[in-house]
N, C-alpha and C positions, 0 to 999 in steps of 0.2 A: 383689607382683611388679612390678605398673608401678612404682611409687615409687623398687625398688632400679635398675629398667634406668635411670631417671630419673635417679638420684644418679649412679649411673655414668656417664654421659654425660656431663654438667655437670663432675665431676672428670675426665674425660678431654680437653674442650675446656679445664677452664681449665688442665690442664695443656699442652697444644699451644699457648696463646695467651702463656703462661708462656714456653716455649722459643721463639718466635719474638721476642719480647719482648726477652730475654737475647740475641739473635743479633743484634738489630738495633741494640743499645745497644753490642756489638763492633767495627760501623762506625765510619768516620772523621768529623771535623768535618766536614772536605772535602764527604764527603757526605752529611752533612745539610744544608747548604749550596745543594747541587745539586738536593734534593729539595726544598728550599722554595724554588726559583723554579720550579721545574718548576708546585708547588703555584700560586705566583703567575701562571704564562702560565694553565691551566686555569681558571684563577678569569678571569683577561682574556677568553680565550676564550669559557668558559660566558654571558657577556653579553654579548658585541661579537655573536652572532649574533641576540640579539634586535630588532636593526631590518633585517634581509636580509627579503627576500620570499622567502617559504615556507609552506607549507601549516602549521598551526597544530599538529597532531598531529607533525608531524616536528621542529619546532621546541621541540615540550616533551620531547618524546623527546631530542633533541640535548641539550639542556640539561640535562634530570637525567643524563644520562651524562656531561657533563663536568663539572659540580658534586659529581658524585659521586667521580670521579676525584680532585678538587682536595682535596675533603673526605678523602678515601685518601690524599695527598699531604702532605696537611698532619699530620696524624696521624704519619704516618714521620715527617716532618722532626721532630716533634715527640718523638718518642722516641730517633732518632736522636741530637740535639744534648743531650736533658736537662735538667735547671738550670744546669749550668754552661755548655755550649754557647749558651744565652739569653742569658746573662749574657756573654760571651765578643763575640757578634755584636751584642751592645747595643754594647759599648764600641766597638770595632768601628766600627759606625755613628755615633753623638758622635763621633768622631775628627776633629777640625777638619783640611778637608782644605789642603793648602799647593800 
């Protein structure tokens, strides 16, 4: 009995983790784009509070919430954009500017 609530579970998350998946690869370049710099302030963030004066427990606590976010962020951008999207923002970048 535990084993079958167990399998069912697991096929029901990876199916929810499937259809979010497929929804978010429907988004535009645009915004995947938007979410990796989002990704990028979070990551700024989550260190620039390391040298403020603050009690030591608050400051780990802040930190894993906005690394955590970043690490969230980065993930979307990342399924967001795909291989070709990579590929797309590389060129992109090399683009000698004039």
């Amino acid at each position: 009995e535990y084993f079958c609530a167990r399998t069912i579970l697991f096929n029901a998350m990876q199916t929810f983790w499937a259809k979010i998946k497929s929804f978010l690869q429907t988004l535009s370049f645009r915004t995947g784009v938007i979410w990796m710099f989002v990704c990028i302030i979070l990551y700024v963030l989550s260190f620039a509070i390391l040298p403020i004066e603050m009690s030591a427990s608050l400051k780990t606590t802040l930190w894993a919430a906005l690394f955590g976010m970043a690490k969230f962020a980065q993930y979307v951008s990342l399924i967001i954009l795909g291989k070709e999207g990579i590929a797309r923002l590389k060129r992109a970048l090399k683009k000698p500017k004039k």
